[in-house]
KOLNUPA-71929 format. One record per residue (C-alpha): x negated, y, z. Coordinates in steps of 0.2 Angstrom, whole numbers, plus 2048, in hexadecimal, padded with zeros to 3 digits. Example, Ala and Ser with C-alpha at 12.3 -4.5 7.8 and 13.67 -1.06 7.14 Angstrom:
BEGIN
7C27EA827
7BC7FB824
//
This chain:
BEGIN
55A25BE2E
55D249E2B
565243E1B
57523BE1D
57822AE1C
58922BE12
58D23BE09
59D23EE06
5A6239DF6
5B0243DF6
5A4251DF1
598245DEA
5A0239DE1
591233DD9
586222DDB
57522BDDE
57322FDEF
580223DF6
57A210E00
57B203DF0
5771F2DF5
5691EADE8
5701E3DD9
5651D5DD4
5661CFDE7
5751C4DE7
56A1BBDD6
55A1BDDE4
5631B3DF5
56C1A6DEB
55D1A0DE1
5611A7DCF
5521B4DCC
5461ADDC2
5331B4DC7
5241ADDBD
52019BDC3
534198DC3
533197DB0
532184DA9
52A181D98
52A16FD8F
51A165D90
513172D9C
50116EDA4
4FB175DB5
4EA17EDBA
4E217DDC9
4D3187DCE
4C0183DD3
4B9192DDA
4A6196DE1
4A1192DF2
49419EDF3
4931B1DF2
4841B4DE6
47B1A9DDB
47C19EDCE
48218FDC9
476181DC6
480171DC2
49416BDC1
49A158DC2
4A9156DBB
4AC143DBA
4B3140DC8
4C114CDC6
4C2147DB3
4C4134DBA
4D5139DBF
4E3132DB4
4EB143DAF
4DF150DAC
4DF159D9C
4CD163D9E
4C216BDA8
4BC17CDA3
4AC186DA9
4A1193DA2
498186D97
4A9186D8F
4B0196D91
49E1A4D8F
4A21AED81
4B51AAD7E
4BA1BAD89
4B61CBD87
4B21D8D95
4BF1E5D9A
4BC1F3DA7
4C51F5DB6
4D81FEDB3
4D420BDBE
4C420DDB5
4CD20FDA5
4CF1FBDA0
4DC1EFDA5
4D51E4DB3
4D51E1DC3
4C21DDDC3
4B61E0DB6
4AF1D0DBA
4AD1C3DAA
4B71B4DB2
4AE1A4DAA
4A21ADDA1
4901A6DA9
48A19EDB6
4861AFDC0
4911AFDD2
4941C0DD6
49F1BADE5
4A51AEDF1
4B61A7DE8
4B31ADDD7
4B819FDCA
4AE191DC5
4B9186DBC
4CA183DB8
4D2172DB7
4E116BDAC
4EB15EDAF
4FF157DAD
50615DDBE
4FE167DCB
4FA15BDD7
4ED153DCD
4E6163DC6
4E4165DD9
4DC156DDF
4CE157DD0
4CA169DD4
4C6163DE4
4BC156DDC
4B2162DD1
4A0162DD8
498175DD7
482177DDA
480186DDD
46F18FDDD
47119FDED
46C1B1DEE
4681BDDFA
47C1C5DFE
4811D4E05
4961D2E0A
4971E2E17
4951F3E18
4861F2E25
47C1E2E1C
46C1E4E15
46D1E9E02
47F1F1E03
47E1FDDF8
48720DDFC
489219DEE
491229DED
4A4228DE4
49F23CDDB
48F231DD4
49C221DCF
4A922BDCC
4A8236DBD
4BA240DC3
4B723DDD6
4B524DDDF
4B224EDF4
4BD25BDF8
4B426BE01
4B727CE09
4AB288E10
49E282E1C
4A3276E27
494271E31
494280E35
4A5285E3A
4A3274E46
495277E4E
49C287E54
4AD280E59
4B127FE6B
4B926FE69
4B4260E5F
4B6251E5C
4AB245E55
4B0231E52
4AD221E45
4BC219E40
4BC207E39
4C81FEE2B
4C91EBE2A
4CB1E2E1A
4DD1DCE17
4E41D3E08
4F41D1E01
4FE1C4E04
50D1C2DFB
5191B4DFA
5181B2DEB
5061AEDE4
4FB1B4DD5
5031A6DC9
5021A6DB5
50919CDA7
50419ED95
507196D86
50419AD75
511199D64
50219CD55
4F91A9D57
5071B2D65
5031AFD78
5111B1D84
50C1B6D96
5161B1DA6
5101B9DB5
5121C7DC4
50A1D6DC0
50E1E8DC2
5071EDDB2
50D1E3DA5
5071F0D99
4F41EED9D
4F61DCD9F
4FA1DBD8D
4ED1E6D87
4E01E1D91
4E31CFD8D
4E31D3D7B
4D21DBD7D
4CC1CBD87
4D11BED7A
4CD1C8D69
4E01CBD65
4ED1D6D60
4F71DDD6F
5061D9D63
5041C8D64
5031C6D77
5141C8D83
5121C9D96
5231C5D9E
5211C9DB0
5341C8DB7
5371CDDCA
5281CDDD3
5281C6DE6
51D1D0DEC
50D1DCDE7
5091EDDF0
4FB1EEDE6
4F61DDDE2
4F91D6DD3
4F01E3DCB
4F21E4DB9
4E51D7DAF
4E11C7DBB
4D01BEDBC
4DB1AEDB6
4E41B3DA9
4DA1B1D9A
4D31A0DA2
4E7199DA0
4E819FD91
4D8199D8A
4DD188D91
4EF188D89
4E618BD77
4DB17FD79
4E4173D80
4F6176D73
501178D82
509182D8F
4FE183DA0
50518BDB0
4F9190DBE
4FC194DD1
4EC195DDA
4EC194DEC
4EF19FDFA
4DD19FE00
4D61A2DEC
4E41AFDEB
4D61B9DF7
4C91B9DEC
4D11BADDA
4DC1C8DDF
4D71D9DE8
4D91DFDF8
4D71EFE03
4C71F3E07
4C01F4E1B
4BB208E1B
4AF212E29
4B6224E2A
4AA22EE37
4B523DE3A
4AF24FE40
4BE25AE46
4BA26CE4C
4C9276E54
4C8287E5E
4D028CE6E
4E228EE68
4E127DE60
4E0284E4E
4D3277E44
4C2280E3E
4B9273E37
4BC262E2D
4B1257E2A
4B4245E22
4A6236E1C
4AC228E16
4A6217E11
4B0208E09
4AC1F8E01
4AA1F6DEF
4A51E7DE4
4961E9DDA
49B1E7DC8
4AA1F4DCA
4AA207DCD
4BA204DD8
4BE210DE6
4CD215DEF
4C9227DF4
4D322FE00
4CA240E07
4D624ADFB
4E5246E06
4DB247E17
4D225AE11
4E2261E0B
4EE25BE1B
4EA268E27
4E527BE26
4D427BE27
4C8288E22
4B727FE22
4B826CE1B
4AA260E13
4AD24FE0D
4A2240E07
4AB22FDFF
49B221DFC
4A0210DF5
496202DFD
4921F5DEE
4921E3DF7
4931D1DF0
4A61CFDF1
4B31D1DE3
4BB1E1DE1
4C71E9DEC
4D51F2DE4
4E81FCDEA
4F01F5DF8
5021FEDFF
4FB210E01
4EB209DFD
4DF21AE03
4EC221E10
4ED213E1C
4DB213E20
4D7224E1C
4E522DE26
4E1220E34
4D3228E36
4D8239E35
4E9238E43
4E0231E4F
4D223FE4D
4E324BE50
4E7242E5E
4D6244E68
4D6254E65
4E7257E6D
4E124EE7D
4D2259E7B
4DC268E79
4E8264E87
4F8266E79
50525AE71
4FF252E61
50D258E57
50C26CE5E
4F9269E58
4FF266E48
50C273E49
4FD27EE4A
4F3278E3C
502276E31
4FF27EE1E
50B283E10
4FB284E05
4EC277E02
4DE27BE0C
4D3276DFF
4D927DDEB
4E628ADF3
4F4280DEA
506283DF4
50F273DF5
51E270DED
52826FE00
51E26AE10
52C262E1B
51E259E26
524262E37
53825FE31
53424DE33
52A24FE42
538258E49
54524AE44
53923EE4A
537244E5B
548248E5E
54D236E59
53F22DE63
541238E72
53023FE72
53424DE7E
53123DE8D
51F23DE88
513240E96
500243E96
500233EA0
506222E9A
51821CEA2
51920CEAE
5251FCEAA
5201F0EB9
50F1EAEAF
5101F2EA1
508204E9A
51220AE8F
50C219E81
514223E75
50922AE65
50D231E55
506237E43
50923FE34
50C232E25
50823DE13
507234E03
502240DF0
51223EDE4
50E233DD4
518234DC5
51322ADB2
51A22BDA1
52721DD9B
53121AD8E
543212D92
54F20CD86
56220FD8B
570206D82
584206D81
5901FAD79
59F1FDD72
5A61F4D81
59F200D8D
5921F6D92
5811FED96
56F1F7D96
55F1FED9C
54E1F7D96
53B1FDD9A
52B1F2D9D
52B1F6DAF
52B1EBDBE
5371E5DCC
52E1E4DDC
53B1E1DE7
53D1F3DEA
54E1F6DE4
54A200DD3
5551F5DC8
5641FADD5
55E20CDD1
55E20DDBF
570203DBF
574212DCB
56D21FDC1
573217DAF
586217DB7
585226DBF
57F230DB1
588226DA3
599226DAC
59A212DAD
59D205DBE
58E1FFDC1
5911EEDBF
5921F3DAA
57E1F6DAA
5721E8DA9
5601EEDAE
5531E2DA3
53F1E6DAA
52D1DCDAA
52C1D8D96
51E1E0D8B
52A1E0D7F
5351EED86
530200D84
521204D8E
51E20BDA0
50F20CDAC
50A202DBA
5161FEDCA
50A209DD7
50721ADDE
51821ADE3
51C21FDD2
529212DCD
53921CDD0
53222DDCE
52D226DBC
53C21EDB7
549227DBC
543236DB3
54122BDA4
555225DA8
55C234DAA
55223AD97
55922DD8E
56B22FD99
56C240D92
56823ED82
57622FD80
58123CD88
57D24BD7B
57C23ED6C
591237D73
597248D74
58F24DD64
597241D5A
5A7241D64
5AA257D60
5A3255D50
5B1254D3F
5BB246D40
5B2242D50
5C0239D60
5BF24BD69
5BB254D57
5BD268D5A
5B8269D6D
5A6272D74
59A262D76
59426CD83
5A326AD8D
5A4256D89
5A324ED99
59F23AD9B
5A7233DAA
5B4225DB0
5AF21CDA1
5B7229D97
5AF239D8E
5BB248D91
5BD258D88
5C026AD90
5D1269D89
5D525BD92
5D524DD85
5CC23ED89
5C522FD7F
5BD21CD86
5AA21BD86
5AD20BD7A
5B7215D70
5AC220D6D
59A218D6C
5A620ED5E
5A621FD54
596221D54
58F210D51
59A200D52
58C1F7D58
586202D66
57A210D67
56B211D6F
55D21ED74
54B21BD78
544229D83
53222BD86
52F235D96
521242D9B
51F248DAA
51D25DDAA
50B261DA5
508252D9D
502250D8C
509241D7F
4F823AD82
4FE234D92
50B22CD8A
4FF223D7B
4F221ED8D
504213D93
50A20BD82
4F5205D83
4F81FED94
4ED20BD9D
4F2216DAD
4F8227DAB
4FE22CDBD
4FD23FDBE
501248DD0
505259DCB
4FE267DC5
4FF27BDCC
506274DDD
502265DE9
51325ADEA
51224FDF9
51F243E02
51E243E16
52223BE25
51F23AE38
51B227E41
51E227E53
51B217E5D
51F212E6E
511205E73
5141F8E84
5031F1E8B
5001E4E96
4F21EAEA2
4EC1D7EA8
4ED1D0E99
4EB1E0E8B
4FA1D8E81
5011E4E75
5141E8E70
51B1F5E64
52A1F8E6D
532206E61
52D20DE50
53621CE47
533224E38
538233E32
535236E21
538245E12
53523DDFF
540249DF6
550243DEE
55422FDF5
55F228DE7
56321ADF3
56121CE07
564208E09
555203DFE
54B213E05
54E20EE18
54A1FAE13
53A200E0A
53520AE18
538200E25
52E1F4E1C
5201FEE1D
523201E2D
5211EFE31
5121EFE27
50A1FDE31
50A1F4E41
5011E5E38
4F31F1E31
4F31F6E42
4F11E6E4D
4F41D8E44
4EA1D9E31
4D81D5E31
4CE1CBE21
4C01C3E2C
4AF1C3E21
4A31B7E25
4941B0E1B
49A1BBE0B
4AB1B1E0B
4BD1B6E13
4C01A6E20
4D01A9E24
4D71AAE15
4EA1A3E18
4F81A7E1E
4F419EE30
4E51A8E34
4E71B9E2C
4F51C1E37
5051C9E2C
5111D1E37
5221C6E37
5331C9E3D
5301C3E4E
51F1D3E4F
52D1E0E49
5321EDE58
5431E9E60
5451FCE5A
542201E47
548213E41
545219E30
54E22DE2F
550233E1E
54D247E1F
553253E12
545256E06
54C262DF8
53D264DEE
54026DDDA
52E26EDD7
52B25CDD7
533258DC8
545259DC0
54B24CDCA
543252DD9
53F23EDDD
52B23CDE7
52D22ADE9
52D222DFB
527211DF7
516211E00
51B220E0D
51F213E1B
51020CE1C
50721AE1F
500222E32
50B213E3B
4F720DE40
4F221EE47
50321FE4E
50020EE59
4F0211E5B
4F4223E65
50021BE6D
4F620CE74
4E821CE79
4F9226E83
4FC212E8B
4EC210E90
4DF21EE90
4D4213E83
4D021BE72
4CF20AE65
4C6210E56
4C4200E4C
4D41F7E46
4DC1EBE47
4DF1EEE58
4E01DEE66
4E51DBE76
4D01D4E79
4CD1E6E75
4D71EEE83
4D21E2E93
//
């Protein structure tokens, strides 16, 4: 069953639930929201980055005169000036802060091709520029291994990197394979993509004594305070990071940059502000990325289709100086009823920097692998790819026996179908004049995330309502939610509640990942919402209270009024006045159920806490389907229709929600045919926005269809929110790629998929 649209007010009077449009987006289209690199400081300076050529070695020599000889520059630092004057930090999910382990500027070791070798200072940005291209780096090369099958990759099991890591087993699938009557046995390959967001991985510090503010993008201010604290030898009091909206991040903009401890070095030494915004191409290689990924897939079923046997070995790219790896054979194991399944996850160490999160960062490669293994084995079997699944369908984990919290994954292939018109699929493609046209589909799971965090929630006598945390705007509408939320549950318009995110010196949350934000933060709002409630009424029952004499229990906060079972009323200014003239305020610190206060202690030190449940799996889900045209002369390829049929528990917003996952969506197809990081000689070549292919307005299918279906989920947590941020994404590659297999009998195993692979 679909969730409607527009539910009606009359017997849901409330915000929650309803199409809001974005509050901070009017500020956003006319120009008035200030991200990082807006902000204008006096007698501010401007970084430009020098970064290594090679991708192992050691730097022998640097000139620098030609690039001081510029009238302008201000200084050129390097590891001769730098060694010693920052401190190692482990990666944050290794329990540290950063985003590479990797100590910027700290010898003349190159671990990898675009690692920093110097930065330059100068009045404006064009002439920091111009001498960084001046700065002349010797370098002194190594034997290098940049891909998975070069001579000395080193590919290391992740339950030997890992200490936590576990490959997810059941009974013994060898076996249980080699007797299946029907197998099937493929490699699946990943590319490398990287983030390209439009806005870039800028910083601007400046100190005030000993106190170093911090403007930049980051979706862990928390850990970006801490770790660079840790860096630089200073209390975390005395450092602020002020992040703002962010434009753009899906896992980039980790947490602690390889650049910021650099600026900041520079602004000390120096006695002035300096701003930095290194290049798209430097953004490649300073930043992480998703790792390319080989997933050789073993699938055993039995005559009536039900699955025997599973097994998954996978291999991903990791950096050598970090024990960074996305596993993801906990979601393909536990997907399907399976009674025989063996996994094996290996990190292959290379001479590249290290990869890191990118939107669904294991699903997308992962579950590309594992869709398009179901949909050879329901050619195999002769049956519809979604009645196999109907057959292997579970209410329970194949793996721990833990029953999830709902399984809605055939309601949404059920919506799914019935919207796309799935019932005109034949076992053989349809004709349009030249082109082949294919329908495919697959499932779309992502494990629900939820963290600790604290959120501060204030009234004025004027009614006026304000709502703090040190979490992140990402552009997916979670300031519009907690106005939402705040009003709804506070009884005010929400044009009285002013959302304030992005500053280390609000109350503490985690990271913006996992899918986590809304999940995290709405519990946290709806805490401190309900103990401003109890606290009003309270006060307002109590003696000589405005509604003295009534049961607080029957004190009811709406209209912007709080009204007594006896059918007096009083304003909210009225009576916040009562209790405080000045305004109250509550700070609540939320913890998830089955979490410990330790979890809340790791956030306020700026470390991940993302728990997923405990006595039951709690998953959101969704159904891609795809309808792919193909030219059969000249193999070019157009996603005529996607649709989406998704089931994310409660959706506090169906407008954002839809945006979100269409988004994805469109992201999907570029994971699919368009996203490739080419690596070539240990470096990333095409490294820009001309070369590496992001899907644009004019790739987007003429039909896009995001369906909302009813997801009622108690178990999940009190809100029952699962977070759909990353669930787009997820399966729209299989989905294509099935589709493109139904078009034209080909099976495409490697992505992303061109038309030079189909002639």
């Amino acid at each position: 069953m679909a969730q409607p649209d527009h539910p009606d007010p009359a017997s849901d009077p409330s915000l929650l639930g309803h199409p809001h449009i974005r509050v901070d987006g009017l500020d956003k289209v006319r120009g008035g929201a200030l991200y990082a690199s807006d902000r204008r400081f006096p007698n501010r300076a401007h970084a430009a980055l020098v970064t290594s050529a090679i991708p192992r070695g050691r730097v022998s020599g640097i000139a620098t005169e030609a690039a001081t000889a510029l009238s302008g520059v201000l200084g050129i630092f390097t590891h001769r000036d730098f060694a010693g004057a920052i401190q190692p930090v482990k990666h944050l999910m290794a329990g540290g802060y950063a985003n590479s382990s990797h100590l910027p500027l700290g010898s003349d070791r190159i671990a990898h091709a675009g690692q920093i070798v110097a930065l330059v200072v100068a009045e404006t940005v064009e002439t920091a520029q111009a001498a960084a291209a001046r700065v002349e780096v010797r370098y002194e090369p190594e034997a290098y291994a940049a891909t998975l099958d070069a001579p000395g990759a080193e590919p290391v099991r992740l339950a030997d990197l890992k200490e936590k890591h576990r490959d997810p087993r059941r009974g013994d699938a060898d076996a249980a394979l080699f007797a299946a009557p029907h197998r099937v046995s493929a490699l699946y390959r990943t590319p490398v993509q990287h983030h390209n967001p439009m806005e870039l991985f800028t910083t601007t510090c400046l100190w005030e004594g000993e106190r170093l503010t911090v403007h930049e993008p980051t979706r862990y201010v928390g850990a970006l305070q801490h770790g660079l604290a840790e860096q630089l030898g200073l209390d975390a009091r005395n450092v602020r990071v002020v992040s703002g909206p962010i434009g753009g991040h899906f896992g980039a903009k980790l947490a602690l940059s390889q650049h910021t401890a650099l600026v900041a070095l520079a602004a000390r030494r120096l006695g002035r502000p300096v701003s930095l915004v290194p290049t798209r191409r430097q953004c490649f290689t300073i930043a992480n990325y998703r790792p390319e990924t080989r997933h050789e897939i073993h699938l055993g079923a039995d005559r009536a289709g039900r699955f025997t046997a599973l097994v998954h070995e996978a291999d991903m790219a990791a950096s050598r100086f970090d024990p960074f790896a996305m596993e993801g054979t906990d979601v393909t194991a536990s997907l399907y009823a399976c009674p025989a399944i063996r996994t094996e996850e290996r990190a292959v160490r290379l001479d590249r920097n290290t990869p890191g999160p990118m939107r669904a960062p294991p699903e997308v490669p992962y579950l590309f692998a594992l869709e398009s293994a179901v949909d050879e084995m329901a050619g195999l079997l002769g049956l519809d790819p979604i009645e196999l699944r109907r057959r292997n369908d579970t209410d329970t984990d194949p793996v721990s026996g833990k029953p999830f919290t709902t399984r809605p994954l055939l309601r949404c292939f059920e919506a799914g179908a019935e919207a796309f018109d799935w019932g005109r699929r034949r076992a053989g493609p349809e004709r349009d004049g030249p082109w082949r046209v294919g329908l495919g589909c697959a499932s779309a799971v992502r494990p629900v995330k939820i963290s600790p965090a604290a959120m501060r929630v204030a009234i004025a006598p004027d009614g006026a309502v304000a709502v703090e945390t040190a979490h992140h705007e990402i552009g997916n509408g979670v300031t519009t939610l907690l106005a939402m939320g705040a009003a709804d549950w506070l009884g005010v318009p929400v044009a009285s509640v002013t959302v304030r995110l992005g500053d280390t010196d609000l109350p503490p949350a985690g990271l913006s990942g996992g899918s986590s934000t809304t999940t995290s933060l709405m519990n946290a709002l709806d805490q401190a919402c309900r103990g401003l409630r109890e606290r009003l009424a309270a006060a307002a029952a109590a003696e000589g209270g405005v509604l003295a004499g009534c049961d607080p229990a029957g004190v009811r906060l709406a209209g912007g009024a709080l009204s007594a079972p006896d059918g007096r009323a009083v304003a909210l200014g009225r009576a916040v006045a009562g209790v405080n003239p000045a305004g109250i305020e509550t700070v609540a610190e939320f913890l998830p159920d089955g979490v410990g206060p330790e979890s809340l202690a790791a956030v306020k030190a700026g470390h991940i806490a993302l728990s997923a449940g405990g006595a039951a799996l709690s998953w959101a889900f969704g159904a891609q389907f795809a309808e792919v045209r193909v030219h059969e002369e000249t193999g070019e390829i157009r996603v005529a229709r996607l649709t989406g049929a998704f089931a994310a528990g409660r959706v506090l917003n169906p407008l954002t929600a839809r945006s979100q996952l269409t988004g994805g969506m469109i992201w999907g197809l570029g994971s699919a045919l368009l996203e490739e990081t080419v690596v070539d000689r240990g470096t990333y070549p095409n490294a820009d926005l001309s070369e590496y292919l992001v899907a644009t307005a004019a790739d987007a299918p003429p039909v896009i269809e995001a369906i909302l279906v009813r997801d009622d989920d108690a178990g999940v947590n009190a809100l029952g929110i699962k977070g759909l941020g990353e669930l787009g994404i997820i399966g729209v590659n299989a989905a294509i790629a099935n589709a493109l297999h139904h078009a034209t009998g080909r099976r495409l195993r490697r992505l992303p998929i061109r038309c030079e692979d189909l002639l």
